[in-house]
C-alpha positions, 0 to 999 in steps of 0.5 A, spaced: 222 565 896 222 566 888 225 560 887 222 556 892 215 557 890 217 557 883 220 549 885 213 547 887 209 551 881 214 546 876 213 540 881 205 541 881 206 542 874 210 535 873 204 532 878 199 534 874 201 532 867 204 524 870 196 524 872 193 526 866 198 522 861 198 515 863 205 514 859 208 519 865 210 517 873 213 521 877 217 519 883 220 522 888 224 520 895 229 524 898 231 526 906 231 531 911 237 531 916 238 535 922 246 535 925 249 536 932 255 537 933 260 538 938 268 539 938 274 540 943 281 541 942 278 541 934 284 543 931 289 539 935 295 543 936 298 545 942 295 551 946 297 558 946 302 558 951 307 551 948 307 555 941 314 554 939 316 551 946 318 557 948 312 559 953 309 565 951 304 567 944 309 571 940 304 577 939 304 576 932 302 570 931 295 573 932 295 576 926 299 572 921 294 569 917 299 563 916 299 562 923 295 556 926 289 558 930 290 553 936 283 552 937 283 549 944 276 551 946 269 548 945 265 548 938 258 547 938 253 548 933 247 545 928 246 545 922 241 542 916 240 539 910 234 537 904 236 533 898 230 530 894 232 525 888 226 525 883 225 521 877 220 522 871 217 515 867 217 519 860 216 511 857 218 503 858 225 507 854 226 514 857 226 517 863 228 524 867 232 523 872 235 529 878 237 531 884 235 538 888 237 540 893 233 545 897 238 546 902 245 545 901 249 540 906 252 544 911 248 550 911 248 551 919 242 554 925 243 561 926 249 563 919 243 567 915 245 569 908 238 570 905 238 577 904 246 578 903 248 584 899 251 580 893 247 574 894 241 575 888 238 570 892 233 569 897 234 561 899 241 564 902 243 561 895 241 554 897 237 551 893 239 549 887 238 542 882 246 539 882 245 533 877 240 533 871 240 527 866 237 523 861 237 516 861 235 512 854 233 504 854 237 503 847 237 497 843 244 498 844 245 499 851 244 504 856 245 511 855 246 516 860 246 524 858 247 530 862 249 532 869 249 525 873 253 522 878 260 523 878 266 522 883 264 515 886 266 509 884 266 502 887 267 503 894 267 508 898 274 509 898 277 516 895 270 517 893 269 525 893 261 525 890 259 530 884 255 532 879 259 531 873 256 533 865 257 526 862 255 522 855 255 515 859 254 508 856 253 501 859 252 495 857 246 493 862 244 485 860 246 486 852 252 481 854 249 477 859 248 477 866 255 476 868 259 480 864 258 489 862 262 494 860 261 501 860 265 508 857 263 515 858 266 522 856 267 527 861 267 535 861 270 537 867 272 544 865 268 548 858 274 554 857 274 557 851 266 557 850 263 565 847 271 566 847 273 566 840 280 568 842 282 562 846 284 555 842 283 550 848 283 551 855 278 546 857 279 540 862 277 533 858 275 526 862 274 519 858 274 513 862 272 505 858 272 500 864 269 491 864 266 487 870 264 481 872 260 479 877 257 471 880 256 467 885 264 468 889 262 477 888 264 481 883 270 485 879 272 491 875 277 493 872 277 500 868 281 506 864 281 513 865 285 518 861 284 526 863 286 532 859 287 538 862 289 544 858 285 549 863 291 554 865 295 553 858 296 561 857 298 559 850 292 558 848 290 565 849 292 569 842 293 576 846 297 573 853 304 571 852 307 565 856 309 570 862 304 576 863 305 579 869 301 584 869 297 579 873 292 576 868 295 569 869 294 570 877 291 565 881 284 568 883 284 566 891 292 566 892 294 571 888 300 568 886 302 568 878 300 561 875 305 558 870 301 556 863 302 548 863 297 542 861 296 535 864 297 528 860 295 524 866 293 516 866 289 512 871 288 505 872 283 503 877 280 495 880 275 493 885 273 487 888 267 484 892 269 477 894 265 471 898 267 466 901 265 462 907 258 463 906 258 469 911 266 473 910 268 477 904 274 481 902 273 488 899 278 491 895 280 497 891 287 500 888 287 507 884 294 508 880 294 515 877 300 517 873 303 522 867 306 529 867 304 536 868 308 540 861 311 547 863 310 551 856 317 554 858 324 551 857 325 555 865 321 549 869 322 543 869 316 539 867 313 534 872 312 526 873 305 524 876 305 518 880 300 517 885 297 510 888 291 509 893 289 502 896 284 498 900 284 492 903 276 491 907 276 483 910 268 483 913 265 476 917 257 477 919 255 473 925 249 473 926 247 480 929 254 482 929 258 485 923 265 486 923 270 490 919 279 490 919 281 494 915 287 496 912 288 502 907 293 507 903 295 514 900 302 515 897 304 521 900 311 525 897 317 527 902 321 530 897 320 537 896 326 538 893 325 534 887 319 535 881 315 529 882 307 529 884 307 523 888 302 525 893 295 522 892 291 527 895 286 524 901 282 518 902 276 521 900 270 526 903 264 520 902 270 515 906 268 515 913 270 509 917 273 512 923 269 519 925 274 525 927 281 523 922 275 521 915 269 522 917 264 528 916 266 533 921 274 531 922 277 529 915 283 531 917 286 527 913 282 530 906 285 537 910 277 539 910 279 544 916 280 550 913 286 554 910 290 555 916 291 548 919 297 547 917 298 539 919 291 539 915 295 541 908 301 536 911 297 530 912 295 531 904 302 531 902 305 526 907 299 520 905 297 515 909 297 507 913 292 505 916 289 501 921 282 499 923 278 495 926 271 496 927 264 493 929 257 493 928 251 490 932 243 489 932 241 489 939 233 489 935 231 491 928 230 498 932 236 499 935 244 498 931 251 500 935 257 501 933 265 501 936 271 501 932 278 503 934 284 506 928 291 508 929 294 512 922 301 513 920 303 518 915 306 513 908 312 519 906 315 521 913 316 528 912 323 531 913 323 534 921 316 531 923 314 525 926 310 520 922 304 518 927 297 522 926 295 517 932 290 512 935 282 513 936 276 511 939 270 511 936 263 509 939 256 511 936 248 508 936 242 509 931 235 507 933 229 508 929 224 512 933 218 511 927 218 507 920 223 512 916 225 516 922 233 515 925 235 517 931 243 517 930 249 519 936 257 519 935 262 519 939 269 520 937 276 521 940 283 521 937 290 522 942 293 526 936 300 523 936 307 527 935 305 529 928 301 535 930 306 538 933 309 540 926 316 538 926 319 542 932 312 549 932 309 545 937 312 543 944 306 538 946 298 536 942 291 537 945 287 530 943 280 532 939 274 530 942 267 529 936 260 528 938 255 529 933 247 527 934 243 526 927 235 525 926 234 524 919 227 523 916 227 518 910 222 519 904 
């Protein structure tokens, strides 16, 4: 309660100082979302009397963490969230920009933290400011320092949104209205800060990139080189190359982490064409490479190659808007060998189908917990993808929306079958009052041959999402 009275003490304050002083303006807008959701067959495995085809549970499998929880009933809960964005106008040249969050995505109806032993906190840890950042206006460009948005890029695709601590430049209108560039520096991981004996374990980020944009739509293209040096044990002057007294151990698994960095390159365009007055052709590829470099002449080092693409053809008639869309994860079906060719998921913000992306579903992001096994495949074995959707305006209140996906795996893993499935989406959202949303989403995905993972499962259970959402816009 500390913090949140605190916030609106510091708020007034802001207010009252962007009302005595004409060169200070405050300006605030944000949302408030209530969420619904309802899941059968969440976890889409076989039920308990299929598990390795022989018609019983073994007593075991209860126990054994790394056993998949075959989820077969019925999940419903609420949850809530509210973000607020605010700017304060310092001058015409500088400004102040944030994000806070009073109660962070996710936080579900009836799990209270508030006054969890441990916690320090009375808001359930909640509240917190995610991104703080200058913006200076500069003769040169525009200049952007702090912790600002990160992680989107272009489209949605393989979006995973953050707030990344970031010295940005870009060009604004310095080179004309048709041609900007931008270039930022990017600390991902500090390492070795009040540590004096440590020489670099920190993980470093840069990236340059030039665009075009005009009448036919726009295109950018962009460099990004990343250097992550956080697990070179070398660095450390009291820790040898192999310390197995566990101070090298993974914090979570527990398992020993060899000392290595990371070399890795990335090249990445996006495209935004018109033509035909009402069709368009979005496109994006990122395609990442470079090498993970053991410390020690006992592990061979590792090749990075991983590559993700989309191809978004668009048309608007009128009230209806259509979607066909194609895209894909490299995945890695060869466990044998030492290269790193897995992309790693679409992306949590890429939601156009609602149970294999979307919020809840994501199963191809693997955002269903450590013990769902085919989550962790599906990441490894990549995507194709295949979808068609849809979007109609019955009035200026009311939009629906159909869409229906098929997605495969890219790299067929050695006993498993390759297809995730089909699945059917419907939903509607209709405006009850000026900034006040009314959403409903339905979804439903015939798990195909892929969940039985490889010859564990005898049959799968299909996956049914409903999810109902009232978002108040301010």
């Amino acid at each position: 309660m500390k913090k949140v009275l605190s916030t609106v003490v510091a708020f007034g304050l802001v207010a009252g100082m962007a009302t005595g002083a004409a060169a200070l303006e405050l300006k605030v807008k944000g949302d408030y979302t209530v969420d619904g959701f309802y899941i059968d067959s969440g976890n889409g495995a076989a039920s308990e009397n299929e598990l390795n085809g022989k018609g019983v549970r073994l007593a075991t499998d209860f126990t054994n963490p790394l056993t998949p929880d075959m989820d077969v009933n019925a999940d419903a809960w609420l949850q809530h969230m509210f973000n607020m964005e605010a700017e304060l106008v310092v001058n015409d040249k500088i400004s102040m920009m944030s994000r806070i969050r009073l109660v962070d995505w996710g936080t579900v109806w009836g799990v209270q933290d508030d006054n969890s032993l441990g916690s320090g906190a009375n808001d359930g840890g909640n509240m917190s400011v995610d991104r703080l950042w200058m913006v200076y206006k500069s003769p040169i460009g525009i200049w952007e320092i702090g912790r600002r948005p990160a992680g989107a890029w272009g489209l949605s695709f393989v979006d995973n949104g953050y707030g990344g601590d970031r010295i940005f430049w870009k060009s604004g209108k310095l080179f004309g209205e048709e041609f900007s560039t931008y270039a930022f520096f990017e600390k991902t991981v500090e390492g070795e800060a009040y540590f004096g004996d440590t020489d670099d374990m920190d993980g470093d980020y840069y990236e340059v990139a030039g665009s075009l944009k005009g009448g036919w739509g726009s295109a950018t293209l962009a460099y990004g080189l990343s250097l992550n040096n956080t697990q070179d044990h070398n660095s450390l002057l009291h820790v040898h190359e192999y310390d197995f007294v566990g101070n090298n151990n993974d914090p979570v698994t527990g398992k020993f982490i060899a000392s290595n960095d990371v070399t890795s390159h990335r090249f990445k365009g996006v495209g935004q064409f018109k033509f035909g007055g009402n069709m368009g052709f979005d496109t994006e590829f990122d395609y990442k490479w470079g090498e993970k470099d053991f410390n020690s002449n006992l592990l061979a080092d590792q090749d990075i190659s991983q590559l993700a693409f989309i191809a978004d053809f668009n048309a608007k008639f009128d009230a209806l808007t259509g979607h066909a869309i194609y895209f894909y994860t490299s995945g890695d079906d060869n466990a044998k060998d030492t290269d790193l060719e897995s992309y790693g998921g679409p992306g949590a913000d890429f939601e156009p189908l609602y149970v294999l992306t979307g919020v809840f579903g994501n199963i191809l992001n693997n955002d269903q917990g450590t013990n769902n096994l085919w989550g962790a495949a599906a990441k490894t074995a990549g995507t194709n993808a295949f979808i068609l959707s849809a979007d109609f305006a019955v009035n200026q209140d009311l939009t629906l929306h159909g869409a229906i996906g098929y997605a495969m795996a890219a790299n067929e893993l050695a006993g498993w079958d390759d297809s995730y499935g089909f699945e059917y989406n419907a939903g509607a959202a209709y405006k009850l009052v000026d900034n006040l949303v009314y959403a409903v989403h339905l979804g439903y995905l015939d798990t195909d041959d892929f969940f039985k993972l490889g010859t564990m499962f005898k049959d799968t259970e299909s996956i049914f999402l409903a999810s109902h959402h009232l978002t108040m816009s301010f």
